[in-house]
TIZA-828185 format. One record per residue (C-alpha): residue in three letters; x, y, z. Coordinates in steps of 0.25 Angstrom, whole numbers, padded with zeros to 4 digits, always signed. Example, Ala and Ser with C-alpha at 12.3 -4.5 7.8 and 13.67 -1.06 7.14 Angstrom:
% TIZA-828185
ALA+0049-0018+0031 SER+0055-0004+0029 
//
This chain:
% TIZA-828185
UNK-0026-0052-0079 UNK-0016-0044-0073 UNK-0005-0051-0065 UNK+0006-0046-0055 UNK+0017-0047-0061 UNK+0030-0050-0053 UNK+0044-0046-0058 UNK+0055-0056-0058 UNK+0069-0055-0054 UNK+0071-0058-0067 UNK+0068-0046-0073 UNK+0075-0036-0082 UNK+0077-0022-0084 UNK+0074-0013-0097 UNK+0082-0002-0100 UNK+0072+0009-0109 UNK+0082+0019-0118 UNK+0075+0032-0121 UNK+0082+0041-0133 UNK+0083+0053-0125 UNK+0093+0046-0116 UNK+0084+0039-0105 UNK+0087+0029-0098 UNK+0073+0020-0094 UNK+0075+0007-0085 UNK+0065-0003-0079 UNK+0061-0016-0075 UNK+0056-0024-0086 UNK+0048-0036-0086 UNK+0049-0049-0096 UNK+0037-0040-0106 UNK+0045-0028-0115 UNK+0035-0020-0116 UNK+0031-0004-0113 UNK+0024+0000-0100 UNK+0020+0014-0099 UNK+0031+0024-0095 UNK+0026+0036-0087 UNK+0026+0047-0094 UNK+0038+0054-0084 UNK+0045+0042-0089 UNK+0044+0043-0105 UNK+0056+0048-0113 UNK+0059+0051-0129 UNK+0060+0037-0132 UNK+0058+0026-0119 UNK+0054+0012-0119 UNK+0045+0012-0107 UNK+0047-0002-0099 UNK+0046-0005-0085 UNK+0053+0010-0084 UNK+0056+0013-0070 UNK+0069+0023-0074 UNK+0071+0033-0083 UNK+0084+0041-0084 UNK+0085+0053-0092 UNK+0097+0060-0101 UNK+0097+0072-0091 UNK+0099+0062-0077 UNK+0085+0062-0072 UNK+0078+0049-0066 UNK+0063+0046-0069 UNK+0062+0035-0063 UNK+0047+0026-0061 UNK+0040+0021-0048 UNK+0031+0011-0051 UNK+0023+0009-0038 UNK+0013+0017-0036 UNK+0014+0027-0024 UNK+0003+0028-0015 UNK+0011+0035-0003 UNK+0022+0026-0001 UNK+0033+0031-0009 UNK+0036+0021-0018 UNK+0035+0033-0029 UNK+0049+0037-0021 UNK+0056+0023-0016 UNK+0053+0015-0029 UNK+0061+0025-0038 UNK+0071+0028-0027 UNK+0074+0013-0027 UNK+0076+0014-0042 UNK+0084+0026-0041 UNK+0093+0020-0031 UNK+0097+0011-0040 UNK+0100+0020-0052 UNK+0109+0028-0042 UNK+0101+0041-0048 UNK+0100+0055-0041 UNK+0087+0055-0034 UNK+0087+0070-0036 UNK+0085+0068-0049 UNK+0075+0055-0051 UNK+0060+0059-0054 UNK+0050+0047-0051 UNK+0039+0045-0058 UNK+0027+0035-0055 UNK+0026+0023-0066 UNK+0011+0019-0068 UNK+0009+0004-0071 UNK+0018-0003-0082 UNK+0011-0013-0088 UNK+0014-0020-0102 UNK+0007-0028-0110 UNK+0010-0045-0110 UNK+0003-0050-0120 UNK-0011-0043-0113 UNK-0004-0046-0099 UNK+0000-0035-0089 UNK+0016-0035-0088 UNK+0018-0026-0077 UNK+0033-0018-0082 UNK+0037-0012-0066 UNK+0032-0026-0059 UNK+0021-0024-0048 UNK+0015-0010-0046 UNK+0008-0008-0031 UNK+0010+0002-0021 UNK+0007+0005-0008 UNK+0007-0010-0005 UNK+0021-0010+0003 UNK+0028-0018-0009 UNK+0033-0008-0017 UNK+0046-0006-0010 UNK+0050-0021-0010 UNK+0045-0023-0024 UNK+0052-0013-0028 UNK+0066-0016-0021 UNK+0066-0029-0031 UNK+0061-0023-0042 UNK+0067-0008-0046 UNK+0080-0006-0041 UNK+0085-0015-0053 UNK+0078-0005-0061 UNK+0090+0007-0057 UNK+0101-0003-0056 UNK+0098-0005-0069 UNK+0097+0008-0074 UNK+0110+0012-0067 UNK+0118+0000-0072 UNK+0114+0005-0087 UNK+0119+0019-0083 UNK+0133+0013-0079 UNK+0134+0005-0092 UNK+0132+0019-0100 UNK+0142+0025-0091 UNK+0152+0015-0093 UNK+0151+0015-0108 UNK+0153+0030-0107 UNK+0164+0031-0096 UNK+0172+0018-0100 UNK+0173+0012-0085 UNK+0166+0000-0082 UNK+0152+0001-0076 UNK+0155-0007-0063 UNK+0166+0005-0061 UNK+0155+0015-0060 UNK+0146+0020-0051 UNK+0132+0030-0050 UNK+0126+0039-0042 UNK+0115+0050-0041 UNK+0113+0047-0057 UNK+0125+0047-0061 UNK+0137+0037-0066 UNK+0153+0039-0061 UNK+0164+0031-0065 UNK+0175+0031-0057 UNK+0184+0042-0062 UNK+0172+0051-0058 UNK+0165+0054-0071 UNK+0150+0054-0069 UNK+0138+0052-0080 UNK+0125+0054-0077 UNK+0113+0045-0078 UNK+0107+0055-0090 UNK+0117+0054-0098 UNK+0121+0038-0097 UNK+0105+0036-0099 UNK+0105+0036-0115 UNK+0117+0027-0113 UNK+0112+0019-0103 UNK+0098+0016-0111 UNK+0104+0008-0122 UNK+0113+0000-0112 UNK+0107-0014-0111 UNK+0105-0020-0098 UNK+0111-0030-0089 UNK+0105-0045-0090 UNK+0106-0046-0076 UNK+0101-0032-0066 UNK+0112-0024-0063 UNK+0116-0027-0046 UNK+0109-0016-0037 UNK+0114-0007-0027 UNK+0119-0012-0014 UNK+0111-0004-0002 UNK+0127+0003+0002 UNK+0124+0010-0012 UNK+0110+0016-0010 UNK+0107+0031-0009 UNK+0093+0033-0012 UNK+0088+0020-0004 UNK+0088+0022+0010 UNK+0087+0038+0007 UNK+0074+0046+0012 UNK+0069+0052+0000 UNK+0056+0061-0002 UNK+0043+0056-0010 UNK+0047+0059-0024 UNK+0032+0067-0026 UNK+0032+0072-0011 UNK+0033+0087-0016 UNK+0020+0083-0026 UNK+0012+0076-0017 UNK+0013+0088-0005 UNK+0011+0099-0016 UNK+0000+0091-0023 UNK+0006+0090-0036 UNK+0005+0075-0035 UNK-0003+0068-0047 UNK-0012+0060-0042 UNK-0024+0050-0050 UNK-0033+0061-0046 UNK-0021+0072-0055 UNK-0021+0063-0069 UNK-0031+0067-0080 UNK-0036+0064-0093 UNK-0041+0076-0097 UNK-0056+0070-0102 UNK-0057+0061-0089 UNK-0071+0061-0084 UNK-0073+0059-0070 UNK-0080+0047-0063 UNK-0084+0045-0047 UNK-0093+0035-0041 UNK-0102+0030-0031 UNK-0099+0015-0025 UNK-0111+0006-0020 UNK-0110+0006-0005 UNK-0108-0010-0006 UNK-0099-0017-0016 UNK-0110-0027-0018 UNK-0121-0017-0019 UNK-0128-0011-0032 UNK-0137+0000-0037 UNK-0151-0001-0032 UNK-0156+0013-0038 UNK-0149+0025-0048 UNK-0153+0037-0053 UNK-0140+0044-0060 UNK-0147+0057-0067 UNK-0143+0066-0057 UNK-0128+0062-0059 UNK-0130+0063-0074 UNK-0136+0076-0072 UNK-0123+0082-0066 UNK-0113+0090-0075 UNK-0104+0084-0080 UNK-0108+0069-0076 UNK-0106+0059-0089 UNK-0110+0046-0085 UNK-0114+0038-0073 UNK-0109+0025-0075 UNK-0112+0012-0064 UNK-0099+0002-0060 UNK-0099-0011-0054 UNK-0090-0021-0047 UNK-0087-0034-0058 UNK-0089-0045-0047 UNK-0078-0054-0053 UNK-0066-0043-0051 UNK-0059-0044-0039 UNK-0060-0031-0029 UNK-0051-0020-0033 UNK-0052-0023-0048 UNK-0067-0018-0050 UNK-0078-0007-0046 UNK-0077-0010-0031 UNK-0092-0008-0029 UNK-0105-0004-0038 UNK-0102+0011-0041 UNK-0109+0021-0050 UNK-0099+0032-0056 UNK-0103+0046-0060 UNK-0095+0050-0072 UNK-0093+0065-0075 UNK-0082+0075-0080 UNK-0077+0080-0068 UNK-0075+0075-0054 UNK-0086+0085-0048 UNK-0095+0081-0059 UNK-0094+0067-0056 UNK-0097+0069-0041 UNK-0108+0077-0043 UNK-0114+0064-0053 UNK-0111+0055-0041 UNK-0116+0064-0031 UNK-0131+0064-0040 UNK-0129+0049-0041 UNK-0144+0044-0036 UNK-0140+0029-0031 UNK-0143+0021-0021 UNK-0138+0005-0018 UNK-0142-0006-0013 UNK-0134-0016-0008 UNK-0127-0030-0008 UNK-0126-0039+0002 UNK-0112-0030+0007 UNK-0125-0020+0011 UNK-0126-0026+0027 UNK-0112-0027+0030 UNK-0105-0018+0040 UNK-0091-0017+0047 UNK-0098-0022+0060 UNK-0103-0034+0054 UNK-0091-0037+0048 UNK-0084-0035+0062 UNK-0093-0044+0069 UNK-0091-0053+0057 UNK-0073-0053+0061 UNK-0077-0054+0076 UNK-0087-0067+0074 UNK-0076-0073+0066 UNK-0066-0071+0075 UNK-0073-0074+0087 UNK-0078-0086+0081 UNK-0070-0102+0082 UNK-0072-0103+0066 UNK-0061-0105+0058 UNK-0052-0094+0051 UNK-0054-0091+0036 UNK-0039-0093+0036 UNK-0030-0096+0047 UNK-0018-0087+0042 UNK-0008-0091+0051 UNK-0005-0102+0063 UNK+0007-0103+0070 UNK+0010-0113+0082 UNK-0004-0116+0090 UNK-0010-0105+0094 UNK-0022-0114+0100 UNK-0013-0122+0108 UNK-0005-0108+0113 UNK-0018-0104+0119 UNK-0020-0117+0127 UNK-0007-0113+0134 UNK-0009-0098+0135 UNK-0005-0089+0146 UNK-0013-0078+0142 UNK-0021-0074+0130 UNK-0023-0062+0125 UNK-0034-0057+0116 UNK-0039-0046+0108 UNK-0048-0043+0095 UNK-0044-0030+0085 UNK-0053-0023+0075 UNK-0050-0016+0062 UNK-0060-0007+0053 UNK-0061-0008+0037 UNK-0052+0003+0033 UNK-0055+0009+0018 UNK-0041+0015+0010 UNK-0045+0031+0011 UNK-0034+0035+0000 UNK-0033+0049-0001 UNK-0035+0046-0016 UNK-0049+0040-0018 UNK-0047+0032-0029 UNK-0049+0037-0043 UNK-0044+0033-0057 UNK-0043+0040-0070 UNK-0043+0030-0083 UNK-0042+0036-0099 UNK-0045+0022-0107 UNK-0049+0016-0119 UNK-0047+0005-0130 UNK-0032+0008-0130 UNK-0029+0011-0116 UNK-0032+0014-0102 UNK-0024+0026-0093 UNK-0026+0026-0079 UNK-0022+0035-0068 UNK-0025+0026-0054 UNK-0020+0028-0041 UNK-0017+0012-0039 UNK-0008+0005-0031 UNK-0008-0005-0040 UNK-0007-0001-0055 UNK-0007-0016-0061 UNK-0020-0021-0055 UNK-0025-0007-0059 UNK-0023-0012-0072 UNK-0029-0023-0071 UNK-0043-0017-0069 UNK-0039-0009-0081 UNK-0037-0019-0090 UNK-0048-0027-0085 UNK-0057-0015-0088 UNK-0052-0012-0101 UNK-0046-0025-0107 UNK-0033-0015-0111 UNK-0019-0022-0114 UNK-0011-0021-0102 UNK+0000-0009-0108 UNK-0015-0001-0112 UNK-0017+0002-0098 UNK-0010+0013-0092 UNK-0012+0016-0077 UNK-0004+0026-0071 UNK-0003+0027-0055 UNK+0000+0043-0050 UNK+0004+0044-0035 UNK-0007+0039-0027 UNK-0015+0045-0016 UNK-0016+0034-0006 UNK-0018+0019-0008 UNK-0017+0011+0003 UNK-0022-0003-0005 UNK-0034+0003-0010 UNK-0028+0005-0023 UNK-0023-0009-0024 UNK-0037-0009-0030 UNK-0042-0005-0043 UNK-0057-0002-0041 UNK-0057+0012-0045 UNK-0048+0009-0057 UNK-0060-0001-0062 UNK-0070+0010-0059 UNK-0064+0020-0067 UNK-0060+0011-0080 UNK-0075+0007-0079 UNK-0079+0021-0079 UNK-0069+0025-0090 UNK-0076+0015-0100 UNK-0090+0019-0098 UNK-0087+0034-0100 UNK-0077+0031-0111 UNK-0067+0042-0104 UNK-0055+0044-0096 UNK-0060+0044-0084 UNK-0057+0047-0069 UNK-0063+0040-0057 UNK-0064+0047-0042 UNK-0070+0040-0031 UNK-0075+0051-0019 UNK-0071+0048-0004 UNK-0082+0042-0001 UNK-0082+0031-0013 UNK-0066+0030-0008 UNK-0071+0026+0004 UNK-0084+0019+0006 UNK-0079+0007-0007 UNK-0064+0004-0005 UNK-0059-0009-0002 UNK-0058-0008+0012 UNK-0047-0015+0024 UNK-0056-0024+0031 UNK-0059-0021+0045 UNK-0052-0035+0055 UNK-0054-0041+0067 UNK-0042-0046+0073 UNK-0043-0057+0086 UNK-0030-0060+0095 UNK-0027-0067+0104 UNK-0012-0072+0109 UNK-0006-0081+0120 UNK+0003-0076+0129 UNK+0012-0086+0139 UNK+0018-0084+0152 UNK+0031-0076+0147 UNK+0023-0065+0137 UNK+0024-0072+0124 UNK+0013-0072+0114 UNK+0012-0086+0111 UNK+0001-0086+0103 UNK-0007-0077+0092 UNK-0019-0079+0087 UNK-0026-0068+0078 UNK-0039-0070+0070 UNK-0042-0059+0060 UNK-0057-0056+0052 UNK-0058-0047+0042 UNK-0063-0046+0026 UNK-0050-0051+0016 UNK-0047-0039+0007 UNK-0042-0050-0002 UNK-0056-0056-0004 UNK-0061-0057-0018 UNK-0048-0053-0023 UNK-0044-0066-0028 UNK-0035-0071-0016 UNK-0038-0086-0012 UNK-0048-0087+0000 UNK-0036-0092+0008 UNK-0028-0079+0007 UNK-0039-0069+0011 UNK-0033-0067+0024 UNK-0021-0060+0017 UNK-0025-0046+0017 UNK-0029-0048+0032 UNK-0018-0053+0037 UNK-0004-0058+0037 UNK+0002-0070+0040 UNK+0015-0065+0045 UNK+0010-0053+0054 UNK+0015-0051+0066 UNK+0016-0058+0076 UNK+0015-0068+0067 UNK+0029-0078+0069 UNK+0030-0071+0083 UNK+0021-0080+0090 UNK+0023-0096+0091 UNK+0006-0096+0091 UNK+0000-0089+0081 UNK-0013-0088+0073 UNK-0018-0079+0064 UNK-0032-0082+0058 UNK-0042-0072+0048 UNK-0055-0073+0047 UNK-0063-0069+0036 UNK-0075-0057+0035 UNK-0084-0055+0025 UNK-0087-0044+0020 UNK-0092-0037+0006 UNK-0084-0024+0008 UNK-0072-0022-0001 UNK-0059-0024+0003 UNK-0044-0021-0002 UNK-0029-0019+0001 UNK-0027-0009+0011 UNK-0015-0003+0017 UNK-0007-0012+0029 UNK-0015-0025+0025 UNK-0015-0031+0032 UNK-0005-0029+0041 UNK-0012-0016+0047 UNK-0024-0023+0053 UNK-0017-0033+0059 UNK-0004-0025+0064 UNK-0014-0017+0072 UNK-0021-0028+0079 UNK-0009-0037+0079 UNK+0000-0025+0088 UNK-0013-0020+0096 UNK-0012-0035+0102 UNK+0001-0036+0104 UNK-0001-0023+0112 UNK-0012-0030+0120 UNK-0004-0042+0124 UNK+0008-0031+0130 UNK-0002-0024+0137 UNK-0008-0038+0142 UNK+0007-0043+0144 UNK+0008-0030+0151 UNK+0022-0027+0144 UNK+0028-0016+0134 UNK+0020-0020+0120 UNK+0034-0016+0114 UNK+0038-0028+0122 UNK+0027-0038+0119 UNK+0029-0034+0102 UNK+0047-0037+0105 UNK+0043-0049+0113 UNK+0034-0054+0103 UNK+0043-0051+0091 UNK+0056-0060+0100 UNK+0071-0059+0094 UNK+0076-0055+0082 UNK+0073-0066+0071 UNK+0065-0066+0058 UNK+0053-0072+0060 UNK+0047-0080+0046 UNK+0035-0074+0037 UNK+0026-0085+0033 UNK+0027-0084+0018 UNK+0044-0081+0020 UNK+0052-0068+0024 UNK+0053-0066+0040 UNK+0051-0056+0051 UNK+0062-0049+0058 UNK+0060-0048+0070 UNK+0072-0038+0073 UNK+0065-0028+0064 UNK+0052-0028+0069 UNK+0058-0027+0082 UNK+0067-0015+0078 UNK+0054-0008+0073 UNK+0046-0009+0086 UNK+0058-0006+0094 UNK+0061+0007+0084 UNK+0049+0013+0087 UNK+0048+0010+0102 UNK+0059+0018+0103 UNK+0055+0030+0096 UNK+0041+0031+0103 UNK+0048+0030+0116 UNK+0042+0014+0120 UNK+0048+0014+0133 UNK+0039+0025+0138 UNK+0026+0014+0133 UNK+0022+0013+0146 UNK+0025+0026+0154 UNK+0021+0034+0141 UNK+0007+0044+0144 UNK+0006+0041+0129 UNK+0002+0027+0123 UNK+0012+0023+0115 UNK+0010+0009+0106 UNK+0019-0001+0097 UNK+0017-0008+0085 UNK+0024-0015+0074 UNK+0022-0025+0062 UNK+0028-0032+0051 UNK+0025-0031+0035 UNK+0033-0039+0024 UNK+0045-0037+0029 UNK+0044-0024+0036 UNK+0043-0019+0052 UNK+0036-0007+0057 UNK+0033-0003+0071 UNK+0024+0009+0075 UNK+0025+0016+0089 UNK+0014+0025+0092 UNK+0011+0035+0106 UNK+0000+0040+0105 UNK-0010+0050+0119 UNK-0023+0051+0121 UNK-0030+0064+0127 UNK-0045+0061+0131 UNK-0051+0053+0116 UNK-0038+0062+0107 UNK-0028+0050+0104 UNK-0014+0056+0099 UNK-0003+0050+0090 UNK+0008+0057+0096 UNK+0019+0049+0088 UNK+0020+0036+0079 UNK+0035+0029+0077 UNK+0035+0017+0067 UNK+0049+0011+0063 UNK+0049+0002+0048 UNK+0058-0007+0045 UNK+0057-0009+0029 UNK+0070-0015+0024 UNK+0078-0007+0015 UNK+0073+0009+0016 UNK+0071+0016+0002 UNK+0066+0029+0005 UNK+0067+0031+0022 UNK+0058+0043+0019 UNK+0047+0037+0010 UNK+0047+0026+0021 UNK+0044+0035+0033 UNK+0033+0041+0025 UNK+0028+0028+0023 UNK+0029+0024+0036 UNK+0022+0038+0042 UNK+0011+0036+0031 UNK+0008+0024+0035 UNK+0006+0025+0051 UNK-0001+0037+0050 UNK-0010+0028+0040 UNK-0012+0017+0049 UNK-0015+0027+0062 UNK-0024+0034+0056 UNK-0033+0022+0050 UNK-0032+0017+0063 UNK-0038+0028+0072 UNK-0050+0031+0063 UNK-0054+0023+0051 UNK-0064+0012+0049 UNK-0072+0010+0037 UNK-0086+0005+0043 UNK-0097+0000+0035 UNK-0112-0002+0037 UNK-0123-0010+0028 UNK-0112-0013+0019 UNK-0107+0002+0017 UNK-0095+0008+0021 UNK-0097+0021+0030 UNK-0086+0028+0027 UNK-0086+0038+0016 UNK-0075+0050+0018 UNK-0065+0054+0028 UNK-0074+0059+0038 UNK-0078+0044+0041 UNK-0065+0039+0037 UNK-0056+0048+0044 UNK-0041+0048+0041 UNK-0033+0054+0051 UNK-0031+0066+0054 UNK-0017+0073+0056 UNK-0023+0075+0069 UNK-0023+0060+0073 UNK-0011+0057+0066 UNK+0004+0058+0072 UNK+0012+0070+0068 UNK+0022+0060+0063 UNK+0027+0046+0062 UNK+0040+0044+0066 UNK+0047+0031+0056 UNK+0059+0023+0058 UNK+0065+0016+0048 UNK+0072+0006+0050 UNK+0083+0003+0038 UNK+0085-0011+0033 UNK+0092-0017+0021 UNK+0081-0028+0019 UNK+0073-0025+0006 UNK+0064-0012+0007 UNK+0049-0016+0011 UNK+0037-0011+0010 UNK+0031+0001+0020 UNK+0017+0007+0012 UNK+0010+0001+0025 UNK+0020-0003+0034 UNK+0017+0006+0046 UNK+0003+0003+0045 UNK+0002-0009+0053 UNK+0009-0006+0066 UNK+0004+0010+0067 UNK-0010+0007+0071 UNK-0007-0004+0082 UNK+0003+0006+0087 UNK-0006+0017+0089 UNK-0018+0008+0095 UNK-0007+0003+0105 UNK-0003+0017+0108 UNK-0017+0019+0112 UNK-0018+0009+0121 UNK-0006+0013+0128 UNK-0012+0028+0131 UNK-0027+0025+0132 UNK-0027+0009+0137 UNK-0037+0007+0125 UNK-0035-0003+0117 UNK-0040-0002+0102 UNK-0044-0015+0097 UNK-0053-0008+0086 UNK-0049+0003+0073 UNK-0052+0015+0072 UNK-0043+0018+0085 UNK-0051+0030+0089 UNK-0064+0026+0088 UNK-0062+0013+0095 UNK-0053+0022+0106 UNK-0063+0030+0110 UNK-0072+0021+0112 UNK-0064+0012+0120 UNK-0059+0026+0129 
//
């Protein structure tokens, strides 16, 4: 039932009057109806709709962020873009985190604040289109009250740090024009925004607005909300999605203090993933946390099987490199440019090289958990969800609840990277709520965390390009295998390749020849968004061969990567919009010379080069790197992003730093395996994160400022840090890593 609802230009704004002088504005959609108001938010006497601002009598700002923030600091730019708007004093805004606003449309979802995700890399864009009208329009309704109450024409005056001067230099606060200012209607048409000359908070570095909370653990997380007669339920997943019980004995757990109920969950075969129980599970339900582990701990289960029980990672591997190796035809031929078959029948040199990539689970610091209260009237839920709108609709799927019945509410979260994009665990614990007739709170251990997730598909990339006489790459031809994470999620069979691949990637448009074809594995293991997809598998293997062709060419790979890119020009996206070629030149070049590039070859260190594209943004990584014996070394890391328009310069480097050191360290060490159908992995001494050790003692990040509209940068650096990094080694060790994890396969090859 639920539906994405996009917002038109078209819309219009509401002002919300509260008695005791606030002022509440917000973008409204074509429904006048309530959506819930956080209860930060909440006056004497508000009418809560699409509220994104509140301004009270004494000058202080509350004002909303609707996305939630897993990391990325949307908590901060959102309302920052808001404020800049409003002129208000920063100093004295409070932001507060909006849970999902949803009304009810005649038993439709109407979603008040548009499209709710984070962590996906929209937020920022989304929001540059959507909110700033929402402070225009709260500080053109100011100036009217002000020019009632001066007598001077509103157009004659003019605000600042929250507050309204006319031009004989008498000043009026935004607390005490917001009483005024409430019962002001408002303009047909949006009131014009600011001109970029006129910004002071965009642009600015500004600090998290809950840094202080997070580092001194006052943060409120999922795990921090309660109901104070919340039972507790934790559970223990089959080892295959397709497999079921084959012998139960749950006396023991029953036997432990404090164990209420043992209740058995399983998948409903006509959901999609991500909307229902993700394998057969059995959940021990108790009054406290311990409790409950304890009733899972005496659980006496075994499993058997279903026909997922003989697949393995190797299997599936061999499965990719058959594909690939074989002259049957693509499951879809993504893109082909020119003739590649007929560039090679002129060749002057070819070159070729095979990449391979591991499954990869999401290891969120948060496991996933859910706390739900609900019954005939209602459901509240606390859920740490990237998406709040399709956690709804597993709620109201569940419980048949009118849309405006279902309250979820999204605290900070503790990590997403695409994993919460699904609603599993939200499913899992409405389930549970209804068979115990409680509020209920679901944890999932490590090892569940681990071992059932839906899971980055491990890849097999192919290359091979044509080289002429005079160093030119001719033609590309790249074949890719892997498992769609898009498969039974309803996408036609035709658009699988989507989450593997992207039409536009580099070098994509640079080369008159070029092929890109995606062959499809099967496999029964689960599989879901996941951070940098899927740009991150193919950045890596895409600039790992770039490398080989300048060291085949013998020539500086900074070289081979300007050469290949040509003059500045834009260079058209299948689909529209176009790549400029002067800004990803500007990225490379950036960080080139920060690392020193003109010491490449002379260096006793390696140092590598990389660089990408993603939806209209440029990043390049430069990585040096030593080697003592088998003890690699990250010495330094430089990436230089070019995002457009800057909204918080600090918030962006912290991105930017978050997301290398992300990318480096899934790089060197993980790789979910799998054996007889079942993942091998189960804590972080298998799946090892890296350690501060491994890591570089910092990122250094240039920004490049731009007046284009701000882009997105959750994952930006991911693609070009771990290409960077395996170039570097070559460089230092003459080893080339065609194979993740880096240090396994390094020291092998030593």
């Amino acid at each position: 039932m639920s539906v994405d609802v996009q917002l038109s230009r078209r819309r219009f704004l509401q002002v919300l009057a509260g008695t005791a002088g606030a002022l509440i504005v917000g973008v409204r959609t074509a429904l006048a109806t309530e959506p819930p108001v956080p209860l930060d938010m909440l006056g004497d006497t508000l009418y809560g709709l699409g509220v994104y601002v509140r301004i009270d009598a004494d000058g202080d700002v509350v004002i909303g962020a609707r996305d939630p923030d897993t990391g990325t600091g949307v908590a901060t730019s959102l309302p920052r873009i808001i404020a800049e708007e409003l002129d208000a004093d920063w100093q004295r805004v409070r932001v507060v985190p909006l849970g999902l606003g949803v009304a009810n449309g005649n038993g439709e979802p109407r979603w008040m604040y548009g499209q709710q995700v984070g962590g996906t890399g929209n937020s920022m864009p989304r929001a540059w289109r959507d909110l700033r009208s929402a402070g225009a329009l709260a500080r053109w309704l100011l100036m009217q009250a002000a020019a009632q109450q001066l007598g001077v024409p509103a157009d004659r005056l003019h605000t600042e740090k929250g507050v309204v001067i006319s031009p004989d230099g008498r000043r009026l606060t935004y607390g005490s024009l917001a009483a005024a200012a409430a019962k002001i209607a408002p303009p047909q048409n949006s009131p014009a925004l600011k001109t970029p000359d006129r910004y002071t908070l965009i642009g600015q570095p500004a600090d998290d607005v809950d840094a202080r909370e997070i580092v001194t653990g006052q943060t409120p997380y999922s795990f921090d909300q309660h109901f104070g007669d919340a039972v507790v339920a934790v559970l223990t997943h089959c080892p295959w999605p397709d497999g079921q019980i084959a012998e139960k004995d749950y006396s023991a757990a029953m036997a432990v203090k404090g164990v209420l109920k043992v209740v058995e969950l399983k998948p409903d075969p006509k959901l999609p993933p991500g909307q229902t129980v993700i394998a057969p599970a059995v959940a021990v339900i108790a009054e406290t946390t311990w409790q409950a582990l304890q009733g899972r701990r005496a659980l006496k289960l075994s499993w058997k099987p279903g026909a997922s029980g003989s697949e393995s990672t190797a299997a599936l591997e061999q499965q990719a490199t058959s594909l690939l190796g074989s002259d049957s035809a693509p499951t879809t031929r993504i893109r082909d440019d020119g003739d590649v078959d007929k560039a090679r029948r002129k060749t002057a040199r070819r070159i070729d090289a095979t990449y391979y990539q591991p499954w990869l689970a999401h290891a969120a610091s948060e496991p996933m958990n859910c706390l739900v209260r609900l019954d005939k009237t209602g459901a509240t839920l606390y859920v740490p969800t990237q998406s709040p709108q399709q956690a709804w609709t597993v709620v109201q799927r569940l419980t048949g609840l009118l849309p405006d019945q279902i309250d979820i509410r999204v605290p900070r979260i503790g990590g997403g990277y695409g994993r919460r994009l699904d609603h599993d665990y939200v499913a899992e614990a409405v389930l549970l709520a209804q068979a115990i007739d409680k509020p209920l709170r679901l944890f999932w251990p490590r090892d569940e965390d681990l071992t059932h997730d839906y899971y980055r598909s491990g890849c097999v990339h192919q290359f091979d390009a044509i080289i002429d006489n005079k160093r030119r790459i001719l033609a590309w031809n790249q074949r890719v295998a892997s498992a769609s994470a898009q498969t039974g999620r309803g996408v036609s069979s035709d658009r699988l390749w989507t989450s593997e691949v992207d039409v536009n990637q580099l070098p994509a448009g640079f080369v008159p020849d070029y092929r890109s074809d995606w062959f499809s594995l099967a496999s029964s293991l689960p599989r879901g968004p996941h951070r940098g997809m899927p740009h991150i598998t193919n950045a890596f293997a895409v600039d790992c061969f770039i490398d080989e062709i300048a060291h085949a060419l013998k020539e500086d790979p900074l070289d081979t990567r300007l050469r290949l890119i040509g003059d500045a020009r834009l260079v058209p996206l299948q689909g529209g919009g176009a790549i400029d070629t002067a800004r990803l030149t500007n990225v490379l070049k950036l960080v080139a010379d920060r690392i020193n590039w003109k010491n490449w070859l002379r260096s006793v260190n390696g140092l590598g080069i990389a660089c990408w594209y993603v939806d209209g943004a440029y990043v390049a990584h430069a990585v040096e790197v030593s080697m003592q014996g088998e003890k690699l070394t990250i010495e330094r890391v430089v990436c230089a992003v070019d995002v457009g328009r800057v909204i918080n310069p600090k918030g962006l480097e912290g991105q930017i730093a978050g997301a290398t050191l992300d990318a480096l360290s899934t790089a060197l060490n993980l790789a979910i395996t799998v054996k007889d159908g079942k993942v091998q992995q189960s804590s972080w001494k298998d799946y090892p994160l890296a350690s501060m050790a491994e890591l570089p003692k910092t990122v250094e990040v240039i920004t490049v400022p731009g007046e284009d509209d701000p882009t997105g940068a959750s994952f930006l650096a991911m693609p070009s840090a771990a290409p960077a990094l395996a170039n570097a080694v070559f460089r230092v060790s003459a080893v080339r890593v065609r194979r993740l994890p880096l240090m396994k396969e390094l020291l092998r090859l030593l």
